[in-house]
DSSP file (Angstrom, degrees, kcal/mol; ACC not computed):
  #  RESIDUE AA STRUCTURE BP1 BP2  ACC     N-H-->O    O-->H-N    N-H-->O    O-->H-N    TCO  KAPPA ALPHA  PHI   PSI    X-CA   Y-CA   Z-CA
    1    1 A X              0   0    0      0, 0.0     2,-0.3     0, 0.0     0, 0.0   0.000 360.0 360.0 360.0 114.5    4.1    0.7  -17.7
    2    2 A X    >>  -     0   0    0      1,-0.1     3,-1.7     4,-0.0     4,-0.7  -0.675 360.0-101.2 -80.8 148.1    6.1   -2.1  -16.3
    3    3 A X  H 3> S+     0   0    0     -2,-0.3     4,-0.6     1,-0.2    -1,-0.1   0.310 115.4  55.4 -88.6  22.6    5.5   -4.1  -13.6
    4    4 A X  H 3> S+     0   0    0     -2,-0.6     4,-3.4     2,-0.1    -1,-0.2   0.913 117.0  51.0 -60.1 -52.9    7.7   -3.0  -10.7
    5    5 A X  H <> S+     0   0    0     -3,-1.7     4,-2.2     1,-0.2     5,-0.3   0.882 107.9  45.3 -75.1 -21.1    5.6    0.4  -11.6
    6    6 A X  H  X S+     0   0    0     -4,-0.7     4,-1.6     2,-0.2    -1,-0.2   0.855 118.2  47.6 -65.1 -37.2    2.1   -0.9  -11.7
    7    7 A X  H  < S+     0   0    0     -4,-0.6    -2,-0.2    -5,-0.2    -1,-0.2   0.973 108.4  53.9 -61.0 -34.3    3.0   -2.6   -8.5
    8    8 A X  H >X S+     0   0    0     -4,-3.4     4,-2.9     1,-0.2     3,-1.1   0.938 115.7  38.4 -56.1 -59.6    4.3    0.4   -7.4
    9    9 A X  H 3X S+     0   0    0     -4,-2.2     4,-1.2     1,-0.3    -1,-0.2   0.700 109.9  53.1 -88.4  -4.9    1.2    2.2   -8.2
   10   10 A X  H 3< S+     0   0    0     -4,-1.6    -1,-0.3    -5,-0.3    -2,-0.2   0.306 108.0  54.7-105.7  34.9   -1.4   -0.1   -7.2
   11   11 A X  H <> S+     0   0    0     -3,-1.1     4,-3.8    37,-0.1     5,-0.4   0.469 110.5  57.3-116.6 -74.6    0.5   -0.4   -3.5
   12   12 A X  H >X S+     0   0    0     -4,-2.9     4,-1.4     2,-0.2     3,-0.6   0.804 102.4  49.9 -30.1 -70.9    0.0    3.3   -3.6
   13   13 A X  H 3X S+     0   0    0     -4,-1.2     4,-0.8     1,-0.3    -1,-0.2   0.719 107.0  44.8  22.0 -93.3   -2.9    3.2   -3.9
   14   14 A X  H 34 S+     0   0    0      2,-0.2    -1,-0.3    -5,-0.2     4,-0.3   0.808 112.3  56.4 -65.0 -26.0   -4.1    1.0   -1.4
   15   15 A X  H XX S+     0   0    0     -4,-3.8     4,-2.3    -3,-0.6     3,-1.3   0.928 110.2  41.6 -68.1 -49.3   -2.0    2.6    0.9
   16   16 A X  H 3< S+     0   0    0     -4,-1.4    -1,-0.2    -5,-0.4    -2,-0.2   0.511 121.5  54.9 -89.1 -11.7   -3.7    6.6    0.1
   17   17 A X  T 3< S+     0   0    0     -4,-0.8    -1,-0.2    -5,-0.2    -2,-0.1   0.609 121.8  15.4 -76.2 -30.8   -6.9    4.5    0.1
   18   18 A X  T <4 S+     0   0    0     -3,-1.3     2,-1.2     1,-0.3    -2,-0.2   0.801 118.4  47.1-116.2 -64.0   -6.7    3.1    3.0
   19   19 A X  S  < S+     0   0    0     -4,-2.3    -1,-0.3    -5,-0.3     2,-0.2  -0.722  80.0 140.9 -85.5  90.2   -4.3    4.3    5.7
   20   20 A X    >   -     0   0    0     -2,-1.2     3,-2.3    -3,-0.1    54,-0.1  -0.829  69.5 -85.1-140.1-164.7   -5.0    8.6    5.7
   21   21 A X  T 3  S+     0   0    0     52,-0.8    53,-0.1     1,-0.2    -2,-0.0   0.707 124.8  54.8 -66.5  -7.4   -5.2   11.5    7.7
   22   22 A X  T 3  S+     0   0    0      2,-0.0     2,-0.3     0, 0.0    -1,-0.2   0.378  80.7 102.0-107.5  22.6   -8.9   10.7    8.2
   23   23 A X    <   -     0   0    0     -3,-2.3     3,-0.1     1,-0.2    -4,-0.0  -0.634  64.5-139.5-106.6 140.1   -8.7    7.0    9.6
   24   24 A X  S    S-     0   0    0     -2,-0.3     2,-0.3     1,-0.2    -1,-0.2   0.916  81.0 -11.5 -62.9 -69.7   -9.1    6.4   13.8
   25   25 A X     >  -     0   0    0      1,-0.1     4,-0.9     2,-0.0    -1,-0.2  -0.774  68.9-113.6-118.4 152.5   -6.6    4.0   14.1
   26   26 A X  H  > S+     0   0    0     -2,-0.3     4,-2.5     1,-0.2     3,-0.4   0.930 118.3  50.3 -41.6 -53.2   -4.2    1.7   11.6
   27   27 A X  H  > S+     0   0    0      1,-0.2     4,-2.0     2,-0.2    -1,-0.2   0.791 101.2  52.7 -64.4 -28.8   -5.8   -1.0   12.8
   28   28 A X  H  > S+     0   0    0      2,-0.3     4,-1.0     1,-0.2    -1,-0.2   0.530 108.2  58.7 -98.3 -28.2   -9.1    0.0   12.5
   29   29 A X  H  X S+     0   0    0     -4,-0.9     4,-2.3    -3,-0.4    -1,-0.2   0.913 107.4  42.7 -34.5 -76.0   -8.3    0.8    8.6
   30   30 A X  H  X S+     0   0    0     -4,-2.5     4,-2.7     2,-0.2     5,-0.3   0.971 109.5  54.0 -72.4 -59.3   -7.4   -2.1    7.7
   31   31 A X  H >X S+     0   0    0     -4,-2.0     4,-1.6     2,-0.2     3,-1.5   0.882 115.5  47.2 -14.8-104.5  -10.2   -3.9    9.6
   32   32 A X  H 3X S+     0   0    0     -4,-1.0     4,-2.5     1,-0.3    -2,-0.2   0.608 115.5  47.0  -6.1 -83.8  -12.5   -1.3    7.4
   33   33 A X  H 3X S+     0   0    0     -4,-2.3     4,-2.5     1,-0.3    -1,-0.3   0.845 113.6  40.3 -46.2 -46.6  -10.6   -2.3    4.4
   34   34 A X  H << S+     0   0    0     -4,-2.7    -1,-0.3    -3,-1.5    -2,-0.2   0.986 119.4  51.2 -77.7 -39.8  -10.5   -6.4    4.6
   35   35 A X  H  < S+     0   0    0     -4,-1.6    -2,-0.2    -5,-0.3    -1,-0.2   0.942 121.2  39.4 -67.5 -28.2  -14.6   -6.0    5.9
   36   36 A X  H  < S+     0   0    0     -4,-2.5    -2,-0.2    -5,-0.5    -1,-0.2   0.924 101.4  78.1 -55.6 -70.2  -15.0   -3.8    2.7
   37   37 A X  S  < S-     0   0    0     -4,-2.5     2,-0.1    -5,-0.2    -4,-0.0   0.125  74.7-113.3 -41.9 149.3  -13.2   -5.1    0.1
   38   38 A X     >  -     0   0    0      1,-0.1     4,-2.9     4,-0.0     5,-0.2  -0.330  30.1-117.8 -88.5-172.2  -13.8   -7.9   -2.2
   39   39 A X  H  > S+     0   0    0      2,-0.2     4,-0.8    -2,-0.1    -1,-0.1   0.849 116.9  53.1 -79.4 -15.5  -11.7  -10.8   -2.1
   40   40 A X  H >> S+     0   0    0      2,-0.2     3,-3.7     1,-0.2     4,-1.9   0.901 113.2  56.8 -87.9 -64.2  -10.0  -11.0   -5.2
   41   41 A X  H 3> S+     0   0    0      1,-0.3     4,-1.6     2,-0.3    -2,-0.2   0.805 110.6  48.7 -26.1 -45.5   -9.1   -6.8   -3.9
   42   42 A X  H 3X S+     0   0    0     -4,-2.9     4,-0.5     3,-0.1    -1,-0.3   0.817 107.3  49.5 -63.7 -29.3   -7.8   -8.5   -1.0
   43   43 A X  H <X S+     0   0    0     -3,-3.7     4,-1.5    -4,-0.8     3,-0.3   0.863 117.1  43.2 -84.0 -47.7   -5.7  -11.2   -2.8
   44   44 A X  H  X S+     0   0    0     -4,-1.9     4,-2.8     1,-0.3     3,-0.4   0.958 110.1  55.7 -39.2 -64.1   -4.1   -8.6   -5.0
   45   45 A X  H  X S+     0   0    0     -4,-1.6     4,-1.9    -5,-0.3    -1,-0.3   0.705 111.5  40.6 -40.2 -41.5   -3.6   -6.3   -2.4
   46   46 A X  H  X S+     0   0    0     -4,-0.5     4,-4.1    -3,-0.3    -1,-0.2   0.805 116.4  50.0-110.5 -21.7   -1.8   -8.6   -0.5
   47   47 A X  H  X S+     0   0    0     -4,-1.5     4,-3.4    -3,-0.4     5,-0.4   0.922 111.8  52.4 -42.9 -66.9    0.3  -10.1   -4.1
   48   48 A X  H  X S+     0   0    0     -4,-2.8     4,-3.4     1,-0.2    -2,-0.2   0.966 117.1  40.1 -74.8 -49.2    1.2   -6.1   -4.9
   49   49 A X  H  X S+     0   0    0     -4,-1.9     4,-3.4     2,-0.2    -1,-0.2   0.982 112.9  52.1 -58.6 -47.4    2.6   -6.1   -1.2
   50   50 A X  H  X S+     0   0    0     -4,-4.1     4,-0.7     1,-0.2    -2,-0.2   0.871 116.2  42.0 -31.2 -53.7    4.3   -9.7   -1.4
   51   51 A X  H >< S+     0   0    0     -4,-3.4     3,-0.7     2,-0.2     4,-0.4   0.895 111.7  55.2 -81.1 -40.4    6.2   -8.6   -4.6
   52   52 A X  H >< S+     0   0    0     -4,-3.4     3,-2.0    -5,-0.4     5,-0.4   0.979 108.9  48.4  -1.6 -87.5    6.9   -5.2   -3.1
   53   53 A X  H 3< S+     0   0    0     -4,-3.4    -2,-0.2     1,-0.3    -1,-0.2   0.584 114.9  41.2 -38.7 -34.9    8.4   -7.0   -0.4
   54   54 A X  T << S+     0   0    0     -4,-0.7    -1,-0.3    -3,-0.7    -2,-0.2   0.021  84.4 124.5-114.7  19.9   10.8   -9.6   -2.6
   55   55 A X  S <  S-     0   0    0     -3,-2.0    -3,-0.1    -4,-0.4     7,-0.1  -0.278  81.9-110.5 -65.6 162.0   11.9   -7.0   -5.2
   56   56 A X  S    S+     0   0    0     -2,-0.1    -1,-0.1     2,-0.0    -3,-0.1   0.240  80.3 123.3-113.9  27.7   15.4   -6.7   -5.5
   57   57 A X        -     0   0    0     -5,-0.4     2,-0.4     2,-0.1     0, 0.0  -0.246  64.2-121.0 -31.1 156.1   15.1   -3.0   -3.8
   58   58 A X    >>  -     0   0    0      1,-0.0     4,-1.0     0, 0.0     3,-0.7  -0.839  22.4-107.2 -76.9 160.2   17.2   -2.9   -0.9
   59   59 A X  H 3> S+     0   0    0     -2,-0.4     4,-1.7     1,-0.2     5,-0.1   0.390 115.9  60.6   8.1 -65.1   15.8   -2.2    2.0
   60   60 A X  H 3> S+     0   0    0      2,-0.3     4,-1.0     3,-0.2    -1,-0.2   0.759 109.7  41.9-143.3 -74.5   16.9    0.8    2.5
   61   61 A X  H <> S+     0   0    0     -3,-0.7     4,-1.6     2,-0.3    -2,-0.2   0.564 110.2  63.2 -77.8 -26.0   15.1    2.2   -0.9
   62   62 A X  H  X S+     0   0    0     -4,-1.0     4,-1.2     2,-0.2     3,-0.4   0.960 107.2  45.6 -70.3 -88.8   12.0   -0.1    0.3
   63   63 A X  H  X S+     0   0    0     -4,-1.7     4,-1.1     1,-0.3    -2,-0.3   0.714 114.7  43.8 -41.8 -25.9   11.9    2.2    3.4
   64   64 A X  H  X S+     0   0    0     -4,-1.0     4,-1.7     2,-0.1    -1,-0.3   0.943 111.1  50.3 -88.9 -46.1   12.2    5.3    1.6
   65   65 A X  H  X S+     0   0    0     -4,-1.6     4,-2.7    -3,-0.4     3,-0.4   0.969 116.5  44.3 -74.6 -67.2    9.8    4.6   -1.1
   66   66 A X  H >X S+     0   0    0     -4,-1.2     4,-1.9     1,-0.2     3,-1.9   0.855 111.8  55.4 -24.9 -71.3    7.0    3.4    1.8
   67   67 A X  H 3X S+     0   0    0     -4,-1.1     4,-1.7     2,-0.3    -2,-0.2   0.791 112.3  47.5 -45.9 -52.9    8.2    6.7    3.9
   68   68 A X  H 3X S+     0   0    0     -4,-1.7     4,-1.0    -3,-0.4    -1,-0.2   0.740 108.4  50.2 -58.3 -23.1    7.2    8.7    0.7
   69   69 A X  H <X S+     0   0    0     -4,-2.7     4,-2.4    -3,-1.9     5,-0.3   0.983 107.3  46.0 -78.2 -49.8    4.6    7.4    0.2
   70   70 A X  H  X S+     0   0    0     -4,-1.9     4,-0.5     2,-0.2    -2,-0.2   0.636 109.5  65.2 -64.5 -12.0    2.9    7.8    3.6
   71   71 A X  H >< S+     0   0    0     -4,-1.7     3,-4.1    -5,-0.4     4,-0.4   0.795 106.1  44.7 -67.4-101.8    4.4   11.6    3.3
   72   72 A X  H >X S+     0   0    0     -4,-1.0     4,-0.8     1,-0.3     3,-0.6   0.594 108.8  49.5  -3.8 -63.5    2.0   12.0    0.5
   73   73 A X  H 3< S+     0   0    0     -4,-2.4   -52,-0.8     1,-0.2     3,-0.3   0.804 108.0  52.0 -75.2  -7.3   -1.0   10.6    1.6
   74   74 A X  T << S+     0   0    0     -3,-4.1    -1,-0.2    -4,-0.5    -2,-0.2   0.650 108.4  55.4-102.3  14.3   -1.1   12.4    4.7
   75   75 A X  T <4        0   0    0     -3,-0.6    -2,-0.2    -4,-0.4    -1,-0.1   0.531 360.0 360.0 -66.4 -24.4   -0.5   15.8    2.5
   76   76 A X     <        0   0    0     -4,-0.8    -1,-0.2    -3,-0.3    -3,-0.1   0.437 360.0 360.0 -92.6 360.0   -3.6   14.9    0.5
């Protein structure tokens, strides 16, 4: 696995983890998640997003890949 796709999946991840159909609010998720988590799980988490974010996707493909993903986890 190389590491766009381990970013890829460990983004996933936290996303289907965190944000699904069974969560009150976004905010209130992520609240849950950062009081839950450990810290180095937070520091990753927020690394997996960074490099997400400064990959040399476009945009465009950045927004689709999110959108599929959040299709998926509210499917599960």
């Amino acid at each position: 696995m190389n590491d766009r796709d381990y970013i890829y999946e460990e983004l996933s991840d936290f996303l289907g983890g965190t944000f699904h159909q069974d969560m009150e609010t976004q905010e209130k998720a992520l609240h849950e998640f950062i009081e839950e988590a450990h810290k180095i799980c937070i520091e990753n988490t927020i690394n997996y997003i960074t490099a997400f974010l400064n990959s040399n996707l476009s945009t465009e493909k950045k927004k689709n890949s999110l959108n599929i993903i959040q299709i998926f986890i509210f499917l599960l």
